[in-house]
N, C-alpha and C positions, 0 to 999 in steps of 0.2 A: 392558779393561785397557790402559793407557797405552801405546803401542812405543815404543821407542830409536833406531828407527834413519831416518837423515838422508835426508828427504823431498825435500834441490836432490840431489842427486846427479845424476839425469837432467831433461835439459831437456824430454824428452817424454813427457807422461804422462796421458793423458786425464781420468782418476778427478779431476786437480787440474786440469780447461779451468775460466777464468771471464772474464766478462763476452764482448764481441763481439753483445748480445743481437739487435741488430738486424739484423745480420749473416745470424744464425743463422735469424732468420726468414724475411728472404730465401730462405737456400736451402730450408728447407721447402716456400716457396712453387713453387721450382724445380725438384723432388722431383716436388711436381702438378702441373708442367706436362711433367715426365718419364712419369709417371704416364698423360698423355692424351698421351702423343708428342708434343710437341713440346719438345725440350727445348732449352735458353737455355746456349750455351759458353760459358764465362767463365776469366778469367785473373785472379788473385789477385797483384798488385803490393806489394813493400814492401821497405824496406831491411833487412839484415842485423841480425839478433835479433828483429824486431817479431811473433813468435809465425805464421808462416806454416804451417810441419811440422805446428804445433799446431793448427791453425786446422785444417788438412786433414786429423787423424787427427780432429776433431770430428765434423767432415762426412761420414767415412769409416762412423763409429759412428750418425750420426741416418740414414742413409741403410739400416745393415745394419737399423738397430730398425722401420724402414719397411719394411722386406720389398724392398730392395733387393736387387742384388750391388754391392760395392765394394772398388775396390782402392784399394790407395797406394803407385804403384810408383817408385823414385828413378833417374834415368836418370844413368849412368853420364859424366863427365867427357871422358873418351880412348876414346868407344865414340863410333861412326859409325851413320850412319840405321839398317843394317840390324838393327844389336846394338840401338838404342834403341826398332824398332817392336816386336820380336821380345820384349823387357824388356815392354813393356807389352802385349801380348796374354797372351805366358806368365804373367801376374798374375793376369790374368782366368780362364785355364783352371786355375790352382791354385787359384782362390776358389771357379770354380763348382763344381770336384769337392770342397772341403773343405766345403763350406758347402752346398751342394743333391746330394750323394755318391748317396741312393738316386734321385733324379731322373733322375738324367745317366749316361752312359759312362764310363766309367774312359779321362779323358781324357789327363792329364796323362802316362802311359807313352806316350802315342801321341804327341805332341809331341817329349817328349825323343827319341821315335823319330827323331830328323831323317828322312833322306830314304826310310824306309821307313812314315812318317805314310802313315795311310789316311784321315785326318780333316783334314787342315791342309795347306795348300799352301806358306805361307811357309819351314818348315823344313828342305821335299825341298829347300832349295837356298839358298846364301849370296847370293842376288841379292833387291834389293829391288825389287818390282815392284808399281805401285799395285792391278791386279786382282788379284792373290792376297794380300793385304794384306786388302781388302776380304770379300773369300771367306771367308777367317779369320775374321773378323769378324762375316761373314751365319752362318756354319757357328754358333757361339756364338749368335747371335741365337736363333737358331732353337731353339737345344738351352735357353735362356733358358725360352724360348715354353712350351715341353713342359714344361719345370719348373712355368710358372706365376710367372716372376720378372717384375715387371713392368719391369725395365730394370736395367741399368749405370750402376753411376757412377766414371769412374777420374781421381782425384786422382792430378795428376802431380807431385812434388815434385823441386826443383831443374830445372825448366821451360825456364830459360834456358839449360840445357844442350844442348837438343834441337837436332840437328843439321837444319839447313833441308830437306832430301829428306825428312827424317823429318818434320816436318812439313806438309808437304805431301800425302805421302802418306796421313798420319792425317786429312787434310779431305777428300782424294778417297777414302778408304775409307767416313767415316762422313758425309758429307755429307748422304747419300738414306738411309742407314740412320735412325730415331728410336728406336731401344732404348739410346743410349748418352748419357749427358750426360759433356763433359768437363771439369774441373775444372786451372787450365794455373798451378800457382804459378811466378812469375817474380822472382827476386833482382834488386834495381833497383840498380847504381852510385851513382845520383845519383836524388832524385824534385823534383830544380828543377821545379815548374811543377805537382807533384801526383802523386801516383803513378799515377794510374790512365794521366794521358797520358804519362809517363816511359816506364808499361809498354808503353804502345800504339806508344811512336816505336821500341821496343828490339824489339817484336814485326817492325812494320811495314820493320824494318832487317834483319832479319834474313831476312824472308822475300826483300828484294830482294836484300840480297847472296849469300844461302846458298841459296835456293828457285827458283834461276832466274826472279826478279820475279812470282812468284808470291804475289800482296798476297791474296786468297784466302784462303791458309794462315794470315797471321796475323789476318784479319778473320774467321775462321770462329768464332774468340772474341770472341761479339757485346759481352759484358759484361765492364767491368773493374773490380774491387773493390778499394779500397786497404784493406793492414792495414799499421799504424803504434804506434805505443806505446798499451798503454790506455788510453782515452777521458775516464777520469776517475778522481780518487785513489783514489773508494772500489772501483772493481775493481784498483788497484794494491793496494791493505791486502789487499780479498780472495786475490788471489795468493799472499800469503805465510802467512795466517791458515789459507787451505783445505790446504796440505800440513802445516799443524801441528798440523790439527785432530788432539787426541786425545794426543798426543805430549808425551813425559813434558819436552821440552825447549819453553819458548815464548819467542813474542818480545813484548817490551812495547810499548803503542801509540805510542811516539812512537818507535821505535826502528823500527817496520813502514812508518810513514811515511817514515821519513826513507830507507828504501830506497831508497823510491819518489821521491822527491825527488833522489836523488843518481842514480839511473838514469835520470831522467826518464820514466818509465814504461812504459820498454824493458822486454819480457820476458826477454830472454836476457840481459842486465846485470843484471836483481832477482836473477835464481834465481844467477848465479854470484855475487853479492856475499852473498846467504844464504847457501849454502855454504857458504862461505869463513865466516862469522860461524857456523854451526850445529858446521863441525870446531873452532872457536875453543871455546866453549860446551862441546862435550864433552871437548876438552884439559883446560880450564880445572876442570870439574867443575860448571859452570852451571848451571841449569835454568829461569834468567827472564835472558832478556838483555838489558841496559840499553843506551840511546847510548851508554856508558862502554867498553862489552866493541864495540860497533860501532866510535867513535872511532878505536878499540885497532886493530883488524881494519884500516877502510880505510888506515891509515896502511900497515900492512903489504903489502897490497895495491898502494897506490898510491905509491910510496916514489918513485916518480921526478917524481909530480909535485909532493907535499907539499915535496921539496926545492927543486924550482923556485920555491914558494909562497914559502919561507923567504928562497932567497936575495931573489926579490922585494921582500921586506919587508924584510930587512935592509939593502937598499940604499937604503929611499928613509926622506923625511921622514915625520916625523907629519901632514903634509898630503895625500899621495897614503895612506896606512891608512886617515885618514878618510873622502875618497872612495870609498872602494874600499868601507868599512864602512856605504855610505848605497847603492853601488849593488848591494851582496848584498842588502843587506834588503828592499831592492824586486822582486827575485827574475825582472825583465826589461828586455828596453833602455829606457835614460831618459838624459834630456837634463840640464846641470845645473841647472837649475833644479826639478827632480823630486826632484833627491838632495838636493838644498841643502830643499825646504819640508819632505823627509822628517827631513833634522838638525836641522833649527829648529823644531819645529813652533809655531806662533802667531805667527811673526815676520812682522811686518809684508813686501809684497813689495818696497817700496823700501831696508829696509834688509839685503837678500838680495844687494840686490845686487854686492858686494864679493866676500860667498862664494860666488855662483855663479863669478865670474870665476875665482875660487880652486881650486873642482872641476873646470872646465876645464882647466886648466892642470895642476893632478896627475892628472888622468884621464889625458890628453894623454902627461905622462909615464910613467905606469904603462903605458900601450896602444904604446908608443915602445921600452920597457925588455925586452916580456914580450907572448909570444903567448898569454897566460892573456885579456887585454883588447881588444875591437877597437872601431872608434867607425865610425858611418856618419852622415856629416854631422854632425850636432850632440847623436848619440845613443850612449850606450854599455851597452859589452854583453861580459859573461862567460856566452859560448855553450854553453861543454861544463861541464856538470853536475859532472863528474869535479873539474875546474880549480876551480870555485866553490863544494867544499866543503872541497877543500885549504886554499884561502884562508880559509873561515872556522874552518875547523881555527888555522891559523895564527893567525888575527887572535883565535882563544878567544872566536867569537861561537856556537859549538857546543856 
């Protein structure tokens, strides 16, 4: 039977993971090399919304369905080394007693025990210290062993919070251990140059300034994985299709596309702009939703910058819309002579030439007028996805 109820609400939700495929093979492969001890530390880089959370609770699940242990523990912001080693091992001994209970000790009272622990040494005492850090750690190993678990895997989320001691500590505890793969997601500022080395120089910074130059710490994640918007449209349509699967409300194909177009294939921008389109839908009394009810939506949404769009347009000529309407439909940066053979198409290249000079000149003014436009050297470009579908909103090329 069909359900009702709105499938974005939450940005993390396993049942709806898609694409990442190669990704995911990787860590399988990583799995068997956990599996024969040796396991491969890696950091997970990407900017804000590119499905990281997601990505970790995937890896969390293919590693339980292996007969792993796995956590996914979120290190807290205004918490210092010792509250952040302490986060991640207490993860570990609430997974092993949930998850392997007749195997193991009834562990997890004995932890909270602080300083009356007969098992753990880190809690008899608020001081981080890397030998009883590691002890913790061999203690679990071991109680692993007896289980029959063949390893850990702890997904750390929000990574780049780890306070430098704490890091450090967590390479000199599991260094010499190989029961444990760590999995380090890192939120990047900026990924100029790539994510993987953006992550590597934020890793490598922090362990000199916060780690007592302990480069160690951050090279002990040998491997660095970039995740960034999906890979290609048709796992951006899957996104939106697999939470609707079944579901008495849908969306139509060019309406799933164009999500994905206006987000640029950002996960955490698709599922808030569905949202916002699926509460629309059920106000409305919906049940197929068109660009029209989308239109509707992102206008509402984005009301500050479809204004900007307007005033834009209202202040210039019919010279600067036309440009503007030749470098949308090429959908990335181009020089005028790209936009001018895209408005003419068959026109000879010598008699172009008057209205390339022409596209220059209103580009020039459009990118002068409005931070929607920027030109680098002889090339232009409406960078953020948001801005260049206000404008085609505006310009009624939607």
């Amino acid at each position: 039977m069909p359900h009702e109820f709105n499938p974005f609400t939450e940005q993390i939700v396993v049942e709806y993971f898609v694409g990442r495929e190669y990704k995911l093979k990787q860590f399988r492969g990583d799995l068997s090399g956990l599996r024969a001890k040796m396991p491969n530390h890696q950091y997970i880089a990407g900017l804000n919304g590119t499905g990281k959370t997601s990505y970790l609770a995937k890896l969390v699940e293919i590693a339980r369905d292996d007969g792993f242990l796995a956590v996914m523990p979120t290190l807290d912001a205004q918490s210092l080394s010792y509250s952040h080693i302490s986060t991640i091992i207490r993860s570990i001994v609430a997974a092993l007693e949930e998850q392997w209970g007749e195997h193991v000790p009834k562990i997890v009272s004995d932890w909270d025990a602080g300083k009356d622990s007969k098992y753990f040494y880190l809690p008899r005492t608020d001081e981080l210290k890397s030998d009883r850090v590691r002890q913790d750690f061999e203690k679990l190993a071991n109680l692993m062993k007896e289980a029959k678990i063949p390893g850990a895997v702890i997904c750390i989320d929000e990574g780049q919070r780890i306070d430098g001691r704490a890091m450090s500590a967590l390479k000199n505890a599991l260094q010499q251990l190989n029961s444990y793969l760590v999995v380090l997601s890192w939120r990047l500022v900026s990924d100029t140059g790539g994510a993987v080395a953006a992550g590597r120089l934020e890793l490598d910074t922090k362990a000199t300034n916060e780690a007592e130059g302990d480069i160690g710490a951050s090279r002990f994640y040998v491997t660095g994985i970039p995740i960034g918007p999906f890979e290609t449209d048709q796992e951006a349509v899957d996104c939106i299709r697999r939470r609707l699967l079944d579901n008495v409300i849908q969306f139509d194909d060019e309406a799933i596309v164009r999500i994905g177009r206006i987000a640029k294939r950002l996960p955490k921008t698709m599922i808030l702009i569905a949202n916002n389109l699926y509460q629309s839908a059920q106000k409305d009394g919906v049940q197929v939703v068109t660009t029209e009810l989308l239109n509707q939506t992102f206008r509402n949404m984005y009301q500050k910058e479809v204004m900007e769009a307007v005033t834009l347009l209202d202040t210039s000529p019919g010279g600067v819309k036309s440009a503007l309407r030749g470098l949308l439909a090429l959908r990335q940066p181009a020089n005028p002579a790209a936009i001018a053979t895209h408005l003419y198409p068959g026109t000879k290249p010598e008699l172009l030439i008057d209205s390339i000079d022409g596209i220059r000149s209103n580009l020039d003014r459009a990118c002068g007028s409005s931070s929607f436009c920027i030109k680098t050297q002889d090339r232009y470009d409406i960078p953020n996805s948001i801005h260049a579908y206000a404008l085609e909103l505006t310009l009624g090329i939607v």
